[in-house]
N, C-alpha and C positions, 0 to 999 in steps of 0.2 A: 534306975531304969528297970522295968519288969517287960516280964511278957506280955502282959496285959496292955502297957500302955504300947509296947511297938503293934499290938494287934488293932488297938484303937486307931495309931496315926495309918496303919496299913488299908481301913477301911475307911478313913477322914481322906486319904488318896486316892482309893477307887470312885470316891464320890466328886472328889474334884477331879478325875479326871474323866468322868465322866459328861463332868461340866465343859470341860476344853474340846473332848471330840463337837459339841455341838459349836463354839466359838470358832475351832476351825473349819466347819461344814459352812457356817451362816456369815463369818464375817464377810470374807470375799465376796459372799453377793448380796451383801448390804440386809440381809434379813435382821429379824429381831432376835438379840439372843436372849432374850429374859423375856418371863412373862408369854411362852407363846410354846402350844406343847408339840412334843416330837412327833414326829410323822415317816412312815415309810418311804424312801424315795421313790420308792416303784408302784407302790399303789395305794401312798399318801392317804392312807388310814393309819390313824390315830394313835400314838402307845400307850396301853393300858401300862399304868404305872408298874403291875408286877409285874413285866415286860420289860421293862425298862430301870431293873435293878443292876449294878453296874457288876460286870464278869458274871453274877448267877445267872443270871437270865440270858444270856448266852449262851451258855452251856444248856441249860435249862431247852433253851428252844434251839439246841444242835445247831447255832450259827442262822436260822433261818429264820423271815419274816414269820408272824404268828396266824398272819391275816393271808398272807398270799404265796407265802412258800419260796421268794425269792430269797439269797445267800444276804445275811449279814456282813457289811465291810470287817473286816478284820481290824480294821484300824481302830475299831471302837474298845474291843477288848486287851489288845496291845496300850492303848495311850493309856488308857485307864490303868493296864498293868504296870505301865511304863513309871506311872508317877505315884502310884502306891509305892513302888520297893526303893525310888528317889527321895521320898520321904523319910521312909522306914531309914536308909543309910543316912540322910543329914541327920535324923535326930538320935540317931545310935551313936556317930562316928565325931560330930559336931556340936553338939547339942549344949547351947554357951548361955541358956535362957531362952523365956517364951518369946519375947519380941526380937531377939537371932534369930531363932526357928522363923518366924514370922518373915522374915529380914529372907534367908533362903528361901524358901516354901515359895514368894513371891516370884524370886529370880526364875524359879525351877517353873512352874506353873505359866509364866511368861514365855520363858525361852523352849519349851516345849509346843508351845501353841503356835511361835513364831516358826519355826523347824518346821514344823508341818505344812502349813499355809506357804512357808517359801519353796518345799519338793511341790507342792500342788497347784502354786500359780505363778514360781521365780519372782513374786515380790513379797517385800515386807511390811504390813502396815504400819505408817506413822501412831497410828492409835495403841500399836503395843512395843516401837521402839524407844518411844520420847516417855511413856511413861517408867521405862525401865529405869531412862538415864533418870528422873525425877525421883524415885523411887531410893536410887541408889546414891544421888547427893545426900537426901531427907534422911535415911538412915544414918551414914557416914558423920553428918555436922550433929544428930542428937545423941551419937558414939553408941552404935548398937553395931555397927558392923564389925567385926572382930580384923578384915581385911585392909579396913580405908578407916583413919581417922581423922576427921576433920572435914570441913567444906572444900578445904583450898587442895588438896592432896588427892578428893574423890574428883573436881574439879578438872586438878591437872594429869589426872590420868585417864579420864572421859575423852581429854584433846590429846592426848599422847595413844590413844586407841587408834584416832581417825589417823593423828599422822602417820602411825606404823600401817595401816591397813592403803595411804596413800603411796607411802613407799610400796608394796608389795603389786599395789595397782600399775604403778611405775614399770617397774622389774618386769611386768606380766606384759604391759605394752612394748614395752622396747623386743621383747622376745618374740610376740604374734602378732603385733600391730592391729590391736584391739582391747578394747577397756574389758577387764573380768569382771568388775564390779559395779556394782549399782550405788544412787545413794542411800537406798535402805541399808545395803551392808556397813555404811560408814555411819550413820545414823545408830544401827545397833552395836557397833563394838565401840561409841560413845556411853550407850547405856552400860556396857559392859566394865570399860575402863572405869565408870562410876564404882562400880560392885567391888572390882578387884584393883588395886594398885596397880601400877606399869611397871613393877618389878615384879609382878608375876605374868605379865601377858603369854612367857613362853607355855607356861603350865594350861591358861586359858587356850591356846590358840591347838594346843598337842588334845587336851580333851573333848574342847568344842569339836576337833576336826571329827576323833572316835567318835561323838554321838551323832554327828554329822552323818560318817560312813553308817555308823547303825540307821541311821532312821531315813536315810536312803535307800537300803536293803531293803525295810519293812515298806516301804515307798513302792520298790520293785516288785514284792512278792504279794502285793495288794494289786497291781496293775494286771498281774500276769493271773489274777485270780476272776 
């Protein structure tokens, strides 16, 4: 591991996540997210590509439109920071071979995109929770995941996800006499119990919760902006 390559996957993350702020602007309203170029929301003129260089260009143009002077979401050079230095730690911290790396990068790149799109519209798309759970069989049964090994093990902790997150729905109902959750949330911690065995869901549900409360915060302080 050198400095060179944590600087490479640091700027291989700004670039994907630069990709995910438009996946989370475009999914929810059905736009195209490939093939189709960026545009201002405010006065939907065009980004010239050196514009739309992911955190330089930012900084570059002081957070502001280049064409009309309107405030840049902040949310674009957070995600994109977000998933540069998530990189940067799986392949510093983790780093078990390229198709592990591959194996994480996926998770991280998903579950970030999912976070967002659920503080912005309280759902979750079946098009990024159902490939999570696929994502994370398909690993697990070729033995790339370092956490789940096997089909029957990623399997059975894909359904050991939903029914712990059913208990919790349970517990939440008897106390307010009201469902907390959706079935996108059962849906995603299917994909998740894929990723991770059911003997770590405490570790999952203690960190998911932090990045939660983080990317809430960053949720709030974009709203208030």
């Amino acid at each position: 591991m050198t400095l060179a390559n944590l600087f490479l996957i640091f700027i291989i993350g700004l670039c994907l996540g630069s990709f995910l702020t438009a996946v989370i602007y475009r999914l929810p309203k059905n736009e195209k997210i490939f093939f189709d170029r960026s545009k201002c929301p405010h006065c939907q003129n065009i980004i010239k590509w050196y514009h739309n260089i992911p955190l330089i260009s930012f900084i570059f143009l002081r957070g502001r439109c280049a064409y009309c002077g309107k405030k840049i979401s902040l949310i674009y050079p957070l995600v994109e920071l977000l998933t540069a230095i998530l990189l940067v730690l799986v392949y510093s911290k983790f780093y078990q071979g390229f198709l592990t790396f591959i194996f994480f990068t996926i998770y991280i790149l998903i579950g970030i995109t999912i976070s967002f799109i659920d503080l912005k519209t309280k759902e979750i798309p079946d098009i990024l929770s159902l490939p999570l759970f696929i994502f994370g069989i398909t690993f697990s049964t070729l033995g790339y995941n370092p956490k789940v090994y096997g089909f029957e093990l990623s399997l059975i902790s894909g359904l050991a996800g939903i029914g712990l997150l059913f208990i919790i729905n349970e517990i939440y109902y008897l106390l307010t006499k009201r469902d907390g959750l959706g079935m996108g949330d059962f849906k995603l911690m299917a994909g998740i119990g894929s990723y991770f065995s059911y003997y770590s869901f405490y570790y999952v549900l203690l960190y998911g919760s932090i990045f939660g409360v983080f990317a809430f915060f960053i949720w709030r302080i974009y709203q208030r902006l």
